[in-house]
N, C-alpha and C positions, 0 to 999 in steps of 0.2 A: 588621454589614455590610449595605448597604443591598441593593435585590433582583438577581440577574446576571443579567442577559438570558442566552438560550441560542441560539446561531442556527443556522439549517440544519439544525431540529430534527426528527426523527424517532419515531414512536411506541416503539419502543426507547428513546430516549433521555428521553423522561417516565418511564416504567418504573424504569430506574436511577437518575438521576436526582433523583428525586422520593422514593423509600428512603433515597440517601444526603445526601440536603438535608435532609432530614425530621431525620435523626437526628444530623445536627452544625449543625441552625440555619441552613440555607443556604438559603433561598428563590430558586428558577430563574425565571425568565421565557423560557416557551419561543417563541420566533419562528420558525416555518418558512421562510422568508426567510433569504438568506444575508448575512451582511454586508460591505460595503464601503465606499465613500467616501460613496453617494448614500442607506445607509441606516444613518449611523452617527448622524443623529440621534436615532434611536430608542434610545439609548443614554445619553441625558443624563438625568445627576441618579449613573449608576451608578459606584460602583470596581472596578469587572471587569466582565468580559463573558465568555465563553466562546465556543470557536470551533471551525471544523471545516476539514478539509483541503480543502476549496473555496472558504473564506472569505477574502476581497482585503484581508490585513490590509497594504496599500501603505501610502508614506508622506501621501499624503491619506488614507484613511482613519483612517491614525493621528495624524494632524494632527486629523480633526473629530473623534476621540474626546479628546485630550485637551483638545479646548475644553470638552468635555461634563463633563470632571472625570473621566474613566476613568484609571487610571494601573497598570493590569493586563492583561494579555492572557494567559488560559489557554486554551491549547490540548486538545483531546480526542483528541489522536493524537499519532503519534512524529514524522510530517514535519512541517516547515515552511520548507518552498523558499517557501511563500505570503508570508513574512514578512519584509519589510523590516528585520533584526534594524540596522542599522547607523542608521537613520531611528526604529526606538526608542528605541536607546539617548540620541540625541540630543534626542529630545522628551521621554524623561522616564517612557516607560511599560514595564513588568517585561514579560517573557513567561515561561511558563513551559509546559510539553508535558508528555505522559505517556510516555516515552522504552520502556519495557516494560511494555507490558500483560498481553499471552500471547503469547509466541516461540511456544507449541506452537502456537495458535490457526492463526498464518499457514503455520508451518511444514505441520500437516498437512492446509489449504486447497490447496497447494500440491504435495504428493502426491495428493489427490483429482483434482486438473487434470491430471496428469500420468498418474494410472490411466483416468481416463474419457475422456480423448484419445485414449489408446494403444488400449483396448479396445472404445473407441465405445460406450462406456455411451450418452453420450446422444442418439447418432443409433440405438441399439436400443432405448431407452427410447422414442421415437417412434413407430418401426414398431411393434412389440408392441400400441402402444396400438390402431393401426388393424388388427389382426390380424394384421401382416405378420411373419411368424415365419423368414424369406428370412435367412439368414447371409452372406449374398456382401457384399461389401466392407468387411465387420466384421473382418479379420484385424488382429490386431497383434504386438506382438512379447513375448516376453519379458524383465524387466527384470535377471533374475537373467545374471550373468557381460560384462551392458553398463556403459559409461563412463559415469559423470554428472559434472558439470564444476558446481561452486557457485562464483558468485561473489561472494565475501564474505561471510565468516565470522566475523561477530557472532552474539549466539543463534538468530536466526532461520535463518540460513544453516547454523550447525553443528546445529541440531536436524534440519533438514532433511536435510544432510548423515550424521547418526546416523540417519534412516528410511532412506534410500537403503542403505543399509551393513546396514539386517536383511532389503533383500532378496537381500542378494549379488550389489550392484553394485559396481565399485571405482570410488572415489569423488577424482578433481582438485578443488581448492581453491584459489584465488585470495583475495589478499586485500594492499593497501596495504603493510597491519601482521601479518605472518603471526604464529602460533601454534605451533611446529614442534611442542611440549611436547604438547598437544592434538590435534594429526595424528597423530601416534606414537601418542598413548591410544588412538585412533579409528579408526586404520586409512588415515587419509585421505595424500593426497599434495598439500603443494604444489608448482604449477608455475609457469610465466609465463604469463600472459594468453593470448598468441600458441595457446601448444602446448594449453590449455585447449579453445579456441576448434577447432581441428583436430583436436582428439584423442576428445571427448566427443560420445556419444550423444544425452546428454540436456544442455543448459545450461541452467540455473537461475540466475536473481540476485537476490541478496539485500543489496545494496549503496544506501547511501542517494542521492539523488540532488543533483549538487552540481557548479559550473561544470566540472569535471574529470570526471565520469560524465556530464553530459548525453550522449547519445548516443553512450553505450558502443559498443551495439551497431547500427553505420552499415551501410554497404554493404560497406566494406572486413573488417570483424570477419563479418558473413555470408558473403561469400564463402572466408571461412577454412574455415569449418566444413564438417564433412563433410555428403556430399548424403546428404538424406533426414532429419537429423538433427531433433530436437526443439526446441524454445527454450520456455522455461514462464519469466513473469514476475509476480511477487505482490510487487513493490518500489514503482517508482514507472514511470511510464508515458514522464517523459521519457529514459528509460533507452535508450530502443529509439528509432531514427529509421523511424515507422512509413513513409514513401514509401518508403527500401530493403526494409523486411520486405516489404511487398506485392509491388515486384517478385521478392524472392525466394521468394515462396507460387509467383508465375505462372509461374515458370521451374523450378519443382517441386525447387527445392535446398533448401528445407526439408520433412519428412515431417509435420508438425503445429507446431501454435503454439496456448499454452493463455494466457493474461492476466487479471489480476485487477484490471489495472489501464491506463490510455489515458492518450495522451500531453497529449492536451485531456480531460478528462472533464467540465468544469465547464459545468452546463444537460442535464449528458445523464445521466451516471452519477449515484444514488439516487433518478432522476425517472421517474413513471412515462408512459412516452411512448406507449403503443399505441397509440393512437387521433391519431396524429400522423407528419406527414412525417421522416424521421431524415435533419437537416439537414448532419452531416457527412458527408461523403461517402469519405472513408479509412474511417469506424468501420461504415461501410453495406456497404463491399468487405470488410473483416476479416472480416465478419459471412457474407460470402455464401459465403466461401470452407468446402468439405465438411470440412478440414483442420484446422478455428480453431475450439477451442472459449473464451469470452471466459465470466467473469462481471463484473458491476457494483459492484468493491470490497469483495466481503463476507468477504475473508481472513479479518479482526479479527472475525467476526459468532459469535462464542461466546459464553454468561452470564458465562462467568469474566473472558473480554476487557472484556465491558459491563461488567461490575461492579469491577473493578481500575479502567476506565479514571473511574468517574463516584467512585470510592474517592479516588483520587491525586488527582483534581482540584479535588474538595471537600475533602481534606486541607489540598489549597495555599492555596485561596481563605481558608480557616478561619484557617490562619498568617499569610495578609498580612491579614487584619482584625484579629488581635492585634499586627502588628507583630513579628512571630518568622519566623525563617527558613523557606526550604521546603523541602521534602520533598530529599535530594539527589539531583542529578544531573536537578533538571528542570528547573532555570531556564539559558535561553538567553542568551548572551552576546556584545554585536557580535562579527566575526573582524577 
């Protein structure tokens, strides 16, 4: 196979990367640069490319890759809302995703947001440093004997789901396609959306994003919920209609909001902006509020994550240069 560009590359990703190329033949070409329509000529001469969940694989840009002779698109994640799947199909070019890398990885990213939220790990992580040893507005609650509400219960969701349940919360489950077999092992309970949303402590979503979830949770699903309650998000960003959440931060009907992830993240999230204006102005309110704790996508940021996801994708690439199938359950197919 000839060399795969790598885009929107990160020192992480030459790390893994570059071990499992090394050792199936796969030579990467890493680009820091994300790719798109204006920078898919960089791309000619190749039959794959690799991509990341901010990469604009639209139908112009899949129109200039397949002038380029690309006829591959591998993904290094489980989403791809970015993906034109219906304008591939018809132009001719494969995609294929890493669909589970590590459930646990997100799963207990996800618990970490929700302990240092609640306990203000890191608004005491602050003070301490400047000496300030002051306890006052650091109270929180405990998790043991509260409601956590999972929406959607794929691995990530039910691993989640199984951490919640060893602290001795009891645990609502939501989900499309419920599992009733899996509730019962688990302890969990499914309910309706509705009574989730009113009922729970804590809501958590784990649900992919997709014209029916775009903005799950609106104004109307916030003001369901009970005041004071928590919202923690490690899925996709267009989940949440972040101009409701804000006003529900100011009108103090939510007690905290943790995020792994933004509705826009693309130019902001994995770039490092300090020394720079922060041009969106929702992600600069999210930020100011004492309530929000936010990280920059780094759910998936464990060895086992990196190294499954740079495994599976050099797996794939390996099969489509022999002509052999891929790996199952990664190649995407128009709906």
């Amino acid at each position: 196979m000839t060399t795969v560009p790598l885009y929107d590359a990160k020192p992480y990703d030459h790390l893994f990367f570059v071990k499992e190329g090394d050792a199936a033949g796969v030579k990467y070409e890493f680009h820091a640069f994300r790719l798109d329509a204006s920078t898919a000529p960089s791309a000619v001469g190749a039959e794959a490319v690799c991509v990341f969940v901010n990469d604009a694989i639209d139908r112009p840009c899949l129109e200039a890759l397949e002038r380029g002779g690309v006829r591959l698109v591998a993904l290094r994640c489980a989403g791809f809302n970015q993906v034109d799947l219906r304008a591939a199909a018809e132009i001719g070019i494969r995609i294929v995703r890493v669909p589970a890398y590590s459930p646990h990885a997100v799963a207990e990213h996800t618990v970490a947001l929700l302990l240092s939220m609640n306990r203000k790990i890191h608004r005491a992580y602050n003070r301490v440093r400047e000496h300030n040893f002051s306890l006052s507005g650091l109270v929180g609650f405990d998790l043991h004997g509260r409601v956590a509400g999972i929406v959607g219960t794929g691995k990530i969701g039910r691993l989640t789901a199984s951490i919640l349940r060893g602290f001795g919360m009891k645990v609502l489950v939501y989900d499309l396609y419920p599992d009733e077999e899996w509730a019962r092992e688990t302890g969990c309970l499914y309910v309706p959306l509705e009574e989730l949303f009113a009922t729970a402590d804590v809501v958590s979503l784990h649900t992919p994003l997709t014209p029916e979830t775009h903005y799950l949770v609106d104004g109307d699903a916030l003001a369901m919920m009970k005041d004071g309650a928590y919202l923690v998000n490690t899925s996709r960003g267009g989940l949440v209609d972040t101009t409701a959440l804000i006003g529900a931060l100011k009108s103090h009907k939510l007690g905290g909001v943790a995020l792994d992830v933004y509705e826009i993240e693309e130019g902001v999230f994995f770039e490092d902006l300090s020394h720079d204006v922060l041009q969106d102005d929702d992600l600069a309110r999210l930020v100011s509020f004492p309530n929000v704790l936010i990280t920059s996508h780094q759910g998936f940021l464990t060895e086992e994550a990196l190294s499954e996801i740079a495994r599976v994708t050099t797996a794939n690439l390996v099969r489509f240069g022999e002509g052999g199938d891929f790996l199952p359950g990664t190649e995407l197919k128009a709906p």
